[in-house]
Every structure is written in structure tokens, then in C-alpha cells.
N, C-alpha and C positions, 0 to 999 in steps of 0.2 A: 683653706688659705693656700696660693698656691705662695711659695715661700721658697727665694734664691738665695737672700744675703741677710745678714745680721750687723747692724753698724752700732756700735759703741759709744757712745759719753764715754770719759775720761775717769775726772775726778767727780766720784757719787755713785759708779757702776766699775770701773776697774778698781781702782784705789778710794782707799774711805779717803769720805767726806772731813777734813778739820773739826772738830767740838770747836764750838760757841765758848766753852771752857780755856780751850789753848788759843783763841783769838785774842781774850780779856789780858788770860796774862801776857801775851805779847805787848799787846799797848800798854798793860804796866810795868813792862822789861824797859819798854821806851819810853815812861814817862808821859803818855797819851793818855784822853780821855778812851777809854774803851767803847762806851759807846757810838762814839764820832768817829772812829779808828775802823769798827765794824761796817758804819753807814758807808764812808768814802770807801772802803775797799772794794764794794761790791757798786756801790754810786758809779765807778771810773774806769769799771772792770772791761766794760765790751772794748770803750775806746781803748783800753790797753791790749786787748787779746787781739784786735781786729789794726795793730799796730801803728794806729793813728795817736796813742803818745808813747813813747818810748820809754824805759825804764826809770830815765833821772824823768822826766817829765810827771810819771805817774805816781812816783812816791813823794815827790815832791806838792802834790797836791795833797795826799793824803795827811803826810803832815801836816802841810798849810790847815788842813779842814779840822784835824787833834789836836795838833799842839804839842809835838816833836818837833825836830831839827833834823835833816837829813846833810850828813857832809860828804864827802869824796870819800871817805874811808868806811862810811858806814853804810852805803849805799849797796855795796856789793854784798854785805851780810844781810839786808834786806833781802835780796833775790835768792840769795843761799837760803833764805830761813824760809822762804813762799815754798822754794822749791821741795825743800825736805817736810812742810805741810803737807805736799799732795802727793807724795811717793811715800805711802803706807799701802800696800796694795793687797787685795783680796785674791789669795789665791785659789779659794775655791771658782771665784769667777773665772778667771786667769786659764786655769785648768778646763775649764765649760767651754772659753773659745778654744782652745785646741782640740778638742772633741769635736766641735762644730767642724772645724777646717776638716779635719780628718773622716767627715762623715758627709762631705761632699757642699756643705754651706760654703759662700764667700764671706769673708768678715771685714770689716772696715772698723777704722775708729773715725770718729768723728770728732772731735774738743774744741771749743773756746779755749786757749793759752797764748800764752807770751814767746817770744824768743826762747829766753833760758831754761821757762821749762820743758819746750819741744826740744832742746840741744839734749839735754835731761833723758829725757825718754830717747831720745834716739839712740844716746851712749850707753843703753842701761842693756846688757849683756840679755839675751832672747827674747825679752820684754814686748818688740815689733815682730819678733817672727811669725805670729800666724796670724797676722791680717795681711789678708790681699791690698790694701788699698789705707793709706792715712790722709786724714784730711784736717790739718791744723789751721784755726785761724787765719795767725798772724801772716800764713804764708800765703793764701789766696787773698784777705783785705776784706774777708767777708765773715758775719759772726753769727752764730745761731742765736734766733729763733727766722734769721733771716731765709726766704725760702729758696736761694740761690746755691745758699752752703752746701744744703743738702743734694739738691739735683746735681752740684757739682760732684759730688762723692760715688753719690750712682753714676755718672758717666764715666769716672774714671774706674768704676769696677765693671762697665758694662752691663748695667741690672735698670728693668724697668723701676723703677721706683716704686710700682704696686706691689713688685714682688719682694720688695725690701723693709726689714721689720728695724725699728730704731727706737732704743732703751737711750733713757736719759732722768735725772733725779730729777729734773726742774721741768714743770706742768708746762710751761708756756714753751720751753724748746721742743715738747711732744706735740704739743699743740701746732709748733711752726712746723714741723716734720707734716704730720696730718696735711697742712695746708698745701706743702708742696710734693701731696700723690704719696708718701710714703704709710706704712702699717705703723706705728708707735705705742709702745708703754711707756708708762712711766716706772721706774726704777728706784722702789726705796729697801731694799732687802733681800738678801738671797732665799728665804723661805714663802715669801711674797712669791717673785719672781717665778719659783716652783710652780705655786698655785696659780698663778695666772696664766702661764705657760701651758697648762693641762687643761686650764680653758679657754685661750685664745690663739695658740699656736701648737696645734696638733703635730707638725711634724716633726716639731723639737724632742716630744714625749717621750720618742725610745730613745734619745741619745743617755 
């Protein structure tokens, strides 16, 4: 494999994934069906990331679809709460891209997110410094599994796309990667990760 760049998923590959546990009890901090609360979140989520609704627009369905009330006051503590969901971050990963940059890989991230949480990540003290290249939703209007996103990432890192490997937790976003020329795994584990590594991406091995 010949192998230039490494592009990252977000939340599922940098920072864990939320439990199904602290989704539940959110929607019962708000008085939501939990169930319903789970469906619409993830129901609504591209249009939100890919910034065609906007914050009050987006929660404000979810409600609508549970059976909360969102007001002007409590709106903002929504975005605060998503956001401190998905800033639990793995630093063994964390630690593995820096290795990579420093051992001559380019690295990009790649996310589906919203506004707040790219402001999030972008204020978060070293967090970006070793990727070449970020490639956020909300800010191109394009969302993965779409195969535009990706080619966009590779041109702004300057990498063929053959030569570009792309981790992601979610089958269908490796699967759109695949579609558009890139290397892809899927992403559930850093001991996983290992083992796949040693067999599908040999030049990672001695890092």
C-alpha cells in the first residue's frame, strides 16, 4: 500500500463515542421520550452538520419529534451539553496522530459537526495542531458518506486519494470514502485498530 496521508473521523476515532446510557438520561433530564429523543437526534443530524438547519431549527425538531420544550434560555445549554458529549477524547489516539505527523504521514481530520462544535475544537488548546489539513462539515455544506467531502480533503492536503487511508466508526462513511478512490477502515477500537493495521497498512507497523 503505497500510503501518504491518514484522515480522521472525529467523534468515534479521536474522542469516544457518547453511551446510549447518557443519551437516555439526557432525554430524561428533559422530560423526553428517550427513545424518540435518540431517533431524531441522529434522524436530523446530516442536515444539521451540513448546516442546512441551524441550531434553534434543529433542536427544535427534536423536541417537536420527544416531547420537550426548547426556550431561548435553554437552547444554549443544549449546544453546551452536545458539545461536552463529544469532547471526551482518547489520548492514546491523540498521541498515534502525532507520531504519524512526525514520522513524515500527512493527517487531516475529516467530521460531520455543527458550528459550536468546530468553534469547540478549534479553541481547544493543541487539539488541531497535528493535522495538516481540517475538513468540517458545516463549513464546506457537504456531509459524509457524500463522496465530494472526501475528495475535498485530499485536495486541500494535496494527496491522491489512492494514497489516502480514512478511519471512521460508521460502515457507510468508509464505504463512501471507498467510493470516492480513498483506502478506508472502519474504526471501533484502539486494539482493533492495532490488529488491522498489521494487516492492512504496513507502513503504519513501525510507528
Amino acid at each position: 500500500m503505497d500510503l501518504q496521508a491518514v484522515i480522521f473521523d472525529f467523534g468515534g476515532v479521536i474522542a469516544y463515542t457518547p453511551t446510549r446510557e447518557k443519551f437516555d438520561q439526557w432525554a430524561r433530564d428533559l422530560g423526553a421520550d428517550a427513545d424518540r429523543f435518540y431517533s431524531a437526534f441522529w434522524d436530523l443530524r446530516r442536515d444539521y452538520d451540513a448546516l442546512k438547519l441551524d441550531a434553534g431549527e434543529y433542536w427544535a425538531r427534536v423536541a417537536q419529534a420527544s416531547g420537550f420544550e426548547v426556550t431561548g434560555d435553554s437552547l444554549p445549554r443544549l449546544v453546551q451539553k452536545e458539545t461536552n458529549f463529544w469532547t471526551v477524547y482518547d489520548e492514546g489516539m491523540v498521541g498515534y496522530i502525532a507520531s504519524l505527523r512526525a514520522n513524515g504521514f500527512q493527517t487531516a481530520m475529516l467530521s460531520n459537526l455543527p458550528p459550536a462544535m468546530g468553534a469547540e475544537l478549534r479553541a481547544t488548546h493543541g487539539l488541531l495542531d497535528n493535522f495538516d489539513q481540517i475538513t468540517f462539515s458545516f463549513e464546506v455544506g457537504l456531509v459524509k458518506p457524500q463522496a465530494e467531502i472526501y475528495l475535498h480533503c485530499c485536495r486541500e492536503l494535496g494527496v491522491d486519494p489512492a494514497k489516502a487511508l480514512f478511519l471512521d466508526d460508521r460502515p457507510e462513511n468508509v464505504e463512501g470514502a471507498r467510493v470516492a478512490g480513498l483506502q478506508a477502515e472502519v474504526y471501533s477500537d484502539w486494539e482493533n485498530f492495532v490488529a488491522r493495521s498489521e494487516e492492512h497498512t504496513s507502513e503504519l507497523q513501525s510507528l
